[in-house]
C-alpha positions as a Python dict, from the first residue, in 0.01 Angstrom:
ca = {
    (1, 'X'): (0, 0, 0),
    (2, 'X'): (-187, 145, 325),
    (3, 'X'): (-417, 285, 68),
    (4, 'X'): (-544, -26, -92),
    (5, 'X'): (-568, -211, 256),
    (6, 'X'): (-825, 45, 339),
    (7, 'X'): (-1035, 20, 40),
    (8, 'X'): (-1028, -294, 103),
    (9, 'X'): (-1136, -314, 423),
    (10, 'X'): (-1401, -22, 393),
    (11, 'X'): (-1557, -262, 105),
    (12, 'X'): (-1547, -602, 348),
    (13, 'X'): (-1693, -393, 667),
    (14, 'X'): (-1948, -271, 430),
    (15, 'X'): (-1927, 65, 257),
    (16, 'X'): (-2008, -36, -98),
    (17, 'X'): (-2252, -253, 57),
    (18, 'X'): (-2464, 68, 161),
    (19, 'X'): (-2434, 206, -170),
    (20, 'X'): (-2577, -66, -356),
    (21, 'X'): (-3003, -90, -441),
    (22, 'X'): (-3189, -356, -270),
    (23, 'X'): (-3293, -588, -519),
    (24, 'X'): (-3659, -669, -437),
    (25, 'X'): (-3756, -1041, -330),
    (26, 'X'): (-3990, -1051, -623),
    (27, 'X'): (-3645, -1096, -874),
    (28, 'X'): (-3526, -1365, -697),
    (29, 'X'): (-3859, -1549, -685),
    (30, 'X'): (-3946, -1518, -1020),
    (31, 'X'): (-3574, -1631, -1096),
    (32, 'X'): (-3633, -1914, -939),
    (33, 'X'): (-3838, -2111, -1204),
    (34, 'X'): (-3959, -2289, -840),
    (35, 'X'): (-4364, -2292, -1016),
    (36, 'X'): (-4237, -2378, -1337),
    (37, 'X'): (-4479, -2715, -1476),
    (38, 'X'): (-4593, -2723, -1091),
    (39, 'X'): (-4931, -2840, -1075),
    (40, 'X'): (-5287, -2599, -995),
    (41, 'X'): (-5333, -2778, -626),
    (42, 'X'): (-5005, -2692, -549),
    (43, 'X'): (-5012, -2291, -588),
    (44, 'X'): (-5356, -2336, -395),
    (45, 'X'): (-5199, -2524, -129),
    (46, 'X'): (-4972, -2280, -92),
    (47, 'X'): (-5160, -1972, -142),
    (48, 'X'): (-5520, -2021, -82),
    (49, 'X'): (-5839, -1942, -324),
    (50, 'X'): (-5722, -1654, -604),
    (51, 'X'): (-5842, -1334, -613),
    (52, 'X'): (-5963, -1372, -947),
    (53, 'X'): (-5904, -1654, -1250),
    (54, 'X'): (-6012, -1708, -1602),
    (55, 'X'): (-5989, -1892, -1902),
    (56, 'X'): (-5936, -1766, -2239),
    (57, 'X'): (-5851, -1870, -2603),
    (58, 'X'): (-5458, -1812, -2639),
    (59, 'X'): (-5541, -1531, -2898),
    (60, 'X'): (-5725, -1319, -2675),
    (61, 'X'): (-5395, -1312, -2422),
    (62, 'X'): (-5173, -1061, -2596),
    (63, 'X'): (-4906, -767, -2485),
    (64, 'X'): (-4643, -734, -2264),
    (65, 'X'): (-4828, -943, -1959),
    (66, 'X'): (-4861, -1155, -2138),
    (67, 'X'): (-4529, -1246, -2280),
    (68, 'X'): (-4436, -1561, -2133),
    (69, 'X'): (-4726, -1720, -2293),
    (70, 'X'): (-4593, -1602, -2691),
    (71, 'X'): (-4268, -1737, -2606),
    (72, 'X'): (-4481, -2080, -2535),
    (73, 'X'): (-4765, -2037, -2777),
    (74, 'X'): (-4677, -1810, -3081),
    (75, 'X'): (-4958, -1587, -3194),
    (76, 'X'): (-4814, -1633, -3507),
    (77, 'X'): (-4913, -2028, -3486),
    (78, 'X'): (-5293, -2013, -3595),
    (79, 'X'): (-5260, -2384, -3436),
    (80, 'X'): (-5211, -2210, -3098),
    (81, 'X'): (-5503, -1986, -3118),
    (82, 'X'): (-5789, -2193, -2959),
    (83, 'X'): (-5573, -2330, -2693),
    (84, 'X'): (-5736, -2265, -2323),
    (85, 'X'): (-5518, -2007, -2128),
    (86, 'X'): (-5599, -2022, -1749),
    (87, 'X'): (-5475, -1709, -1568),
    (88, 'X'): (-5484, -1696, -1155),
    (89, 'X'): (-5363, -1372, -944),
    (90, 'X'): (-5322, -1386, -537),
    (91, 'X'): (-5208, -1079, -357),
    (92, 'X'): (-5023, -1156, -129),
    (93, 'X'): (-4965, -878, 101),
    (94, 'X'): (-4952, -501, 71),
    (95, 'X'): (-4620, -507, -160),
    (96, 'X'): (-4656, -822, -365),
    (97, 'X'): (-4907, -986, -624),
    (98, 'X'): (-4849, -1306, -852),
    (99, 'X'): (-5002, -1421, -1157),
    (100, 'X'): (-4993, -1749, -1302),
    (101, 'X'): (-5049, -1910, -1657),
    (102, 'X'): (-5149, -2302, -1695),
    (103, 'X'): (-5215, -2494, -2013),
    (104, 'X'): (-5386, -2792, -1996),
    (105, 'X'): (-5153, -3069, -1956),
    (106, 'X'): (-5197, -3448, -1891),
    (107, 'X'): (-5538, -3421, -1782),
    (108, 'X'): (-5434, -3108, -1470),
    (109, 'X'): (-5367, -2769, -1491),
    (110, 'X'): (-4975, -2689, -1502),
    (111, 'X'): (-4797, -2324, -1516),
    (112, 'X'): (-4628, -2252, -1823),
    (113, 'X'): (-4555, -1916, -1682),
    (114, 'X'): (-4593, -1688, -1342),
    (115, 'X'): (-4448, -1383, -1209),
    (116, 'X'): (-4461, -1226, -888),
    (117, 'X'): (-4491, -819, -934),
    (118, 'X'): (-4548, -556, -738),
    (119, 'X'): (-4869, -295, -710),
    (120, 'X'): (-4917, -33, -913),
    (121, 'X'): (-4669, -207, -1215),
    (122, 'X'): (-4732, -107, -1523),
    (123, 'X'): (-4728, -338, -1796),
}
């Protein structure tokens, strides 16, 4: 019984707390779904002029960056393929980046898709 009330009480004061990875703040804010149909003014509000952004055809936005937009827009739908993609990245400090997708969507710009990443991922 003494045995058990000291696991126990190594686990509350923290020893499988220590052995446990950090899960970085980019899971949780991608989790989120907190940009999800958010309008364009709002993520520049919030974050300033992008680095870069774009537009594209859908069909020109393919792989594994891009996967959020095939789970909204098919590549396999050639009714999807001429549909205007825009894609905006911030960095946002030494350990961080995010990218987001819009469609065009009752006359604004609304994400369909983002994801905050670190440097040096590899898609």
């Amino acid at each position: 019984m003494k045995l058990i009330y000291a696991v126990i009480i190594f686990l509350i004061v923290g020893g499988a707390k220590n052995s446990m990875p950090d899960i970085p703040v980019h899971a949780y804010l991608n989790a989120s779904g907190v940009y999800n149909r958010v309008e364009e003014n709002v993520l520049l509000n919030n974050y300033g002029q992008p680095a870069y952004e774009f537009i594209k055809p859908r069909y020109k936005l393919v792989g594994e960056y891009y996967i959020e937009i095939e789970n909204t827009y098919r590549s396999t739908n050639p009714e999807f393929r001429k549909i205007p993609i825009k894609e905006m990245f911030w960095h946002l400090r030494g350990d961080l980046n995010l990218t987001c997708f819009f469609h065009y969507k009752d006359g604004q710009w609304r994400v369909i898709s983002y994801f905050f990443w670190q440097p040096g991922a590899k898609f």
